[in-house]
N, C-alpha and C positions, 0 to 999 in steps of 0.2 A: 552260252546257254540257249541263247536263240535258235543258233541252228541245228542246234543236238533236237530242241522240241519240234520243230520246223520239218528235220527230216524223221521221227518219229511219226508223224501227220503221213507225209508223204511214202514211206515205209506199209506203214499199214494201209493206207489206201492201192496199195500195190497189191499186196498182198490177198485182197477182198478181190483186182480185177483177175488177180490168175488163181483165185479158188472160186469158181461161180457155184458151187453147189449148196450154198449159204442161200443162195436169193429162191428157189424152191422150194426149200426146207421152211426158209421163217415165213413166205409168201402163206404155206398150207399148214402153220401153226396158229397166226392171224385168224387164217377163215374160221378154221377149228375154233378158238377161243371167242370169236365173237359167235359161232353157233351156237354155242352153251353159253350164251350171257345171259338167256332169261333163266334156265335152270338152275344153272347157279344163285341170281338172283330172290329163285325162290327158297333155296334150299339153307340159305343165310337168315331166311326170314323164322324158322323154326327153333333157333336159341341166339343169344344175346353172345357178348364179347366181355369178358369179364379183365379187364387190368388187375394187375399187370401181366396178365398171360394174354397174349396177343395173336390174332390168326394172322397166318402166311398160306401163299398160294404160289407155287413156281409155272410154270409153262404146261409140264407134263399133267399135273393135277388138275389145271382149268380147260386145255384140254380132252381130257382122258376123265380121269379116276372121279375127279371132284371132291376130292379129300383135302380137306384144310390142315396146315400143321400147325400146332399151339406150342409157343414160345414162351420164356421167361427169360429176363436178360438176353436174347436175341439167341438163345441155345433152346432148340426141338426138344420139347419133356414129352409132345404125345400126338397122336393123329386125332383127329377127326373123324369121321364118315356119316353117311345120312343114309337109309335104308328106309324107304316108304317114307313115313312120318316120324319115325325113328332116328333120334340123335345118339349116336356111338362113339365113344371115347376108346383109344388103347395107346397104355405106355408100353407094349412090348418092347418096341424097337428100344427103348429109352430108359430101361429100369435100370443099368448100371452106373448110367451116369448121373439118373435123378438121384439116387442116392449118394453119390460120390459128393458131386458138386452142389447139389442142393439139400441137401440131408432128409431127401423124399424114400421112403422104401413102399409106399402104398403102390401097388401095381394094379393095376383097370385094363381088363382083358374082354373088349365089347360092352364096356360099362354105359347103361343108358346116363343120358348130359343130365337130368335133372333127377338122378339118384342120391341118396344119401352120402356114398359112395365119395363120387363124384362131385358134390357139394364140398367134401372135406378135403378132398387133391385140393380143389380152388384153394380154398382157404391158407391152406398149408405155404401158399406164394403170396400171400399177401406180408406171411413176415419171415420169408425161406432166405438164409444166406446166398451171397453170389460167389461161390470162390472158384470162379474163375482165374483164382492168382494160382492154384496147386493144377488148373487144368491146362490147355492148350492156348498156343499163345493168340490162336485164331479166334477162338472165347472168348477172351478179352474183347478183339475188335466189334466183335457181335454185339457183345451189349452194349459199345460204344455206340455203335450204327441204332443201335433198339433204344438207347435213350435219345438219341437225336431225330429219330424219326419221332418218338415222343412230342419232342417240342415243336418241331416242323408242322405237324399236324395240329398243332394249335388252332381254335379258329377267331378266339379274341385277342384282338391288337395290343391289348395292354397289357394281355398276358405272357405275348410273344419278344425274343431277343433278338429275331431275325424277321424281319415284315415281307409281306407278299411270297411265303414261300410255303407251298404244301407237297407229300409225297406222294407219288403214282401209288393211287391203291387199285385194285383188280376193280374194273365196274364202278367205280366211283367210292364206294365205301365201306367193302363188302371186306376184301384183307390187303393185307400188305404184298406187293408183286416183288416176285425175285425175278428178275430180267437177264436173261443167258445171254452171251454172246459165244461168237465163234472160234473168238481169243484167250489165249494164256497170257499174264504181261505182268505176273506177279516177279519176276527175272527179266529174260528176256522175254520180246513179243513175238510170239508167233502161232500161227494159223493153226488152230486143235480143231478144227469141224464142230460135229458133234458132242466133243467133252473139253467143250472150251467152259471159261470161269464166268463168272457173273459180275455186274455193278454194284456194288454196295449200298449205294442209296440214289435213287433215281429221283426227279424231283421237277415241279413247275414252280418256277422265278419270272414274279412281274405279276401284270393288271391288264386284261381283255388282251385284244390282239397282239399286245409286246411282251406278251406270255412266252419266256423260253422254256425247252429240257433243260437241264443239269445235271449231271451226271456229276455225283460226287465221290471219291476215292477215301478211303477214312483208314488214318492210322491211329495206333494205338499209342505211339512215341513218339516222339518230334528228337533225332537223335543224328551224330554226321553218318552212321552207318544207313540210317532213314531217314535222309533230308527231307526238307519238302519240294525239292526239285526231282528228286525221286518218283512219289506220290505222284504226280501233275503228270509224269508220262505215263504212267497207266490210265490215268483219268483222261490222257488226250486219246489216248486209243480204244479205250471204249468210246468214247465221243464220236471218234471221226467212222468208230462202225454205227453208231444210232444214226449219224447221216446219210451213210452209205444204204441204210436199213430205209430209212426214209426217202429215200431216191427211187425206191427197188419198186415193182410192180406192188408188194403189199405194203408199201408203204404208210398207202393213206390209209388202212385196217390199223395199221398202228399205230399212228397219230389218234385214232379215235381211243385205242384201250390205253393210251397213254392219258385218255383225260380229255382231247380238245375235239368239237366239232365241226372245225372248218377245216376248209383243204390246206397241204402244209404247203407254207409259204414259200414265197421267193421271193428274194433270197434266203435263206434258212439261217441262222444263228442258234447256235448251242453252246451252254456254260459247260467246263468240263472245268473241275474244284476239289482241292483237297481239306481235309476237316482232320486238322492235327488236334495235339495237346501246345498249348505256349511254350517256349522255351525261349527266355530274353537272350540264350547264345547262338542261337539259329534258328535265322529267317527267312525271307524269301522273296524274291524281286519280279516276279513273274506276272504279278496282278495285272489286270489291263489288257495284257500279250492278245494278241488278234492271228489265228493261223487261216490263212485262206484254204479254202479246200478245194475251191472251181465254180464258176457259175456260179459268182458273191457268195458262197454258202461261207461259214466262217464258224471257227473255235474262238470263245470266249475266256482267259484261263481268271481264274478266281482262288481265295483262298478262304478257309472257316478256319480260326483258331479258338477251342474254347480252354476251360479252366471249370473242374469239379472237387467238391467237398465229398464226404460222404457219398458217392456214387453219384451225385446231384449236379447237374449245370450251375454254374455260378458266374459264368461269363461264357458269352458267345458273339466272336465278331467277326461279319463280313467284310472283307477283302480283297 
């Protein structure tokens, strides 16, 4: 197993030095995203975050648009937008499957945020079914990922199952980041450019400077067709590209929108982790694993297994 993850590390790291056209592209998404950090900023401050419907923000929109997408169970029911002083809601894109999977049929077509309206969509997810079991099995994952980032985001200790760990939000607090990479590795791994897949939950592990990333890979089943030896090599190869990311001329731009304000370290240390379901007939022996990458930099591998009731955490442990 070692050196199947071993040469997974060393694979993708190959693969980033003979495609350089990655390190211009995130270099002038960086500048872009941190130029609209007070805009954004401001634009957040205009309406409130209602749970369990949750903002997200990917690349292109903190960049560009500035359109927030609003979530339930980790599945897009609507956009955002901000127009002046103007907060706008639309479920166009969204109306088939809010009612499919959540048994919404209200559709908000430029709906102002603090309309009547709009007061009652909220409402309607406060006790809207998740059946994600009749949708996609990618569904599933999403809420997994949108309940664990739930907890993650904790910020009292007594409240938390997992300590010192919170999730890369855009700007500090503003929404949830979806972080692209340049990879596909849900198969095999390999170099997609511009329509590569994303991290699933990105995250700071630790206290002041022993502050790591963690890049966490999250399945929906813990099965032999989806071991967790599986999971761990996607999670290495996003990892070893946030390295490579942070090596790169914008690096240190992105060390800052990831959360930290000092220059990234040397040596560099990154967790890369998967967040299954338990399953007492398959486990997984990987915890600990140390992969060098060059220049002390190193893979950390780790392991989350939790256990839910009713859609709820009921156990969660670090590994």
């Amino acid at each position: 197993m070692s050196m199947r993850i071993n040469e997974i590390a060393k694979t993708t790291q190959e693969m980033f030095a003979e495609n350089l056209e990655w390190r211009e592209r995130y270099t002038k998404y960086a500048r872009q995203i941190l130029a609209r950090a007070a805009i954004i900023k401001e634009k957040k401050k205009l309406f409130h975050e209602f749970a369990p419907l949750f903002l997200y923000m990917n690349v292109s929109e903190a960049k560009g648009s500035g359109t927030f997408g609003l979530r339930y169970a980790g599945q897009q029911v609507a956009d955002l937008k901000i127009r002046g002083d103007e907060v706008l809601i639309s479920t166009k894109r969204y109306d088939v499957n809010n009612k499919q999977h959540f048994a919404c049929d209200m559709q908000l077509h430029d709906a102002v945020w603090n309309s009547t309206a709009v007061t009652k969509f909220r409402k309607h997810f406060l006790t809207a079914p998740v059946r994600n079991k009749d949708a996609k099995k990618r569904n599933e994952e999403h809420r997994i990922e949108s309940m664990l980032l739930s907890e993650f985001a904790k910020k009292k200790s007594t409240d938390k199952k997992i300590l010192d760990i919170q999730p890369v939000r855009l700007f500090g607090e503003v929404a949830r980041f979806q972080m692209p990479t340049p990879l596909t590795a849900s198969g095999n791994i390999n170099y997609s450019g511009a329509s590569g897949g994303g991290i699933d939950i990105l995250c700071r592990r630790g206290r002041g400077v022993k502050t790591q990333l963690c890049v966490i890979e999250v399945k929906d089943e813990t099965t032999a067709a989806e071991p967790p030896v599986k999971a761990i090599e996607q999670a290495i190869a996003y990892a070893v590209f946030l390295r490579e990311l942070l090596r790169s001329t914008g690096g240190k731009d992105w060390y800052e929108i990831f959360g930290f304000s000092r220059n990234v370290p040397k040596p560099l240390e990154i967790i890369a982790a998967t967040a299954m379901p338990f399953n007492e007939r398959i486990g997984s022996d990987f915890e600990g694993t140390e992969i060098m990458l060059g220049d002390g930099d190193k893979l950390v591998l780790r392991s989350i297994y939790f256990s839910e009731r009713d859609r709820k955490l009921t156990e969660l442990v670090w590994k």
